[in-house]
C-alpha positions in Angstrom: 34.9 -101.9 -47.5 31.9 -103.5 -49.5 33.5 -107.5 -48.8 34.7 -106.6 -45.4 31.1 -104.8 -44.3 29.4 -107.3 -45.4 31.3 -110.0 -43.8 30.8 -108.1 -40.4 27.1 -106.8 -40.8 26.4 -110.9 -41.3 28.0 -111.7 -38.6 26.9 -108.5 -36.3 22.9 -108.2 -37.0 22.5 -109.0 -41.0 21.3 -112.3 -40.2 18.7 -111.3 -38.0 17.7 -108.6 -40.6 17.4 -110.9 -43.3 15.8 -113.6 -41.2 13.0 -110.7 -41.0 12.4 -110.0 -44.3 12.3 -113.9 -45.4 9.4 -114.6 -42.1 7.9 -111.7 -43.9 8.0 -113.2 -47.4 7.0 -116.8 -45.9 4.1 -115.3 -44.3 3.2 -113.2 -47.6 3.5 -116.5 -50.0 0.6 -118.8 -47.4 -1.9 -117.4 -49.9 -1.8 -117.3 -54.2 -2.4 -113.8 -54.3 0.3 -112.6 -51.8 3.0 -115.1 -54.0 4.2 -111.8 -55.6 4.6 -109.9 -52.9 6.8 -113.1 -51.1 8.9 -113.0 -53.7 9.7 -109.4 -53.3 10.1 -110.0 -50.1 12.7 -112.8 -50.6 14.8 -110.4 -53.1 15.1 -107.4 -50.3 16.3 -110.5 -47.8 19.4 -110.8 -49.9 19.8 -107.3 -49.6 19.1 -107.4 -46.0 21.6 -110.0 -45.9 24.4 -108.4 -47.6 23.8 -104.6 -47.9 27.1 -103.1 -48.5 28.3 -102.0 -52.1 24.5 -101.9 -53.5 22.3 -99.0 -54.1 18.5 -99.1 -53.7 16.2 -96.5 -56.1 12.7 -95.6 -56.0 10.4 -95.4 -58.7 7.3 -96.6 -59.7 4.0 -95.7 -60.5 -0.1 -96.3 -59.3 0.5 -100.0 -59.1 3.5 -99.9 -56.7 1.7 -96.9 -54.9 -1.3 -99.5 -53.8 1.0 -102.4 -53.1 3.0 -100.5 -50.8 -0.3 -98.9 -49.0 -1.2 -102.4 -48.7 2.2 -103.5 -47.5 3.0 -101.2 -45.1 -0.7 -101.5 -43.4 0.1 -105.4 -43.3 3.9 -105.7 -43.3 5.7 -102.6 -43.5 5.3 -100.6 -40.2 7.1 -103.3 -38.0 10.1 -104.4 -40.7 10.8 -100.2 -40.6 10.5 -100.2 -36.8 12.9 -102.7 -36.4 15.5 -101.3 -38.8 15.3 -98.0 -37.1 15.6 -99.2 -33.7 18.6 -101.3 -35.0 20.0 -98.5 -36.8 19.5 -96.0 -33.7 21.8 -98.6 -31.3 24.2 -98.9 -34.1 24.7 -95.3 -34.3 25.8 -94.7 -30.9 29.4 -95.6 -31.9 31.6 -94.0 -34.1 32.4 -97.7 -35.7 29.1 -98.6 -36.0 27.8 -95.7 -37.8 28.4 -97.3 -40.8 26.1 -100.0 -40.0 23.4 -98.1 -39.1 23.4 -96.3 -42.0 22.7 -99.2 -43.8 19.9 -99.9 -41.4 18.3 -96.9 -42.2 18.6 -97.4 -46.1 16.8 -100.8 -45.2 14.1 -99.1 -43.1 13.0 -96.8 -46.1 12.9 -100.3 -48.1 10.7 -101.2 -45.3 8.3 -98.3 -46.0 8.6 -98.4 -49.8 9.6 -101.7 -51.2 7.7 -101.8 -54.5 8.8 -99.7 -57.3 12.1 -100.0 -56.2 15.1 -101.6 -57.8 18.7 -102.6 -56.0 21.8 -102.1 -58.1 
């Protein structure tokens, strides 16, 4: 399933997901001190891109805690709202269910994105 997803969730809405999370990265890296935070952004777009067959985990400690207040006041909010509208119209199907699930993993990235690693 993971080559064959991921083939169809490019074709079917990744690339609009990942588009988002690389205008959110450009848009993070127009200053020095958001560079970091770009970056981060650019490494969740590949997920975003191709989700299937990776797992995300959370972790972290008071560092990521005040980057991701910071992020989701700036950034987080609509990047979350979009996957979980996307995820929502996904889910209406039994075939897409799938898909939306993975929409949803990506919306919790949205909320939390620092701290966690992909695997």
């Amino acid at each position: 399933m993971g080559c064959l997803g991921n083939l169809l969730w490019f074709i079917f809405g990744g690339f609009l997901s990942g588009l988002s999370w690389c205008a959110a990265g450009l848009l993070w890296c127009i200053t020095i001190v958001g560079i970091p935070v770009g970056v981060q952004c650019f490494k969740f777009a590949s997920l975003s891109f191709f989700p299937f067959g990776k797992e995300v985990r959370f972790g972290g400690g008071a560092g990521s805690m005040i980057l991701n207040i910071i992020w989701l006041i700036v950034s987080g909010i609509p990047l979350a709202l979009e996957h979980l509208a996307l995820g929502a119209l996904l889910c209406i199907t039994i075939i897409g269910i799938p898909f939306g699930m993975q929409q949803f993993k990506l919306a919790k990235l949205a909320l939390m994105p620092f701290g966690s690693e992909v695997y």
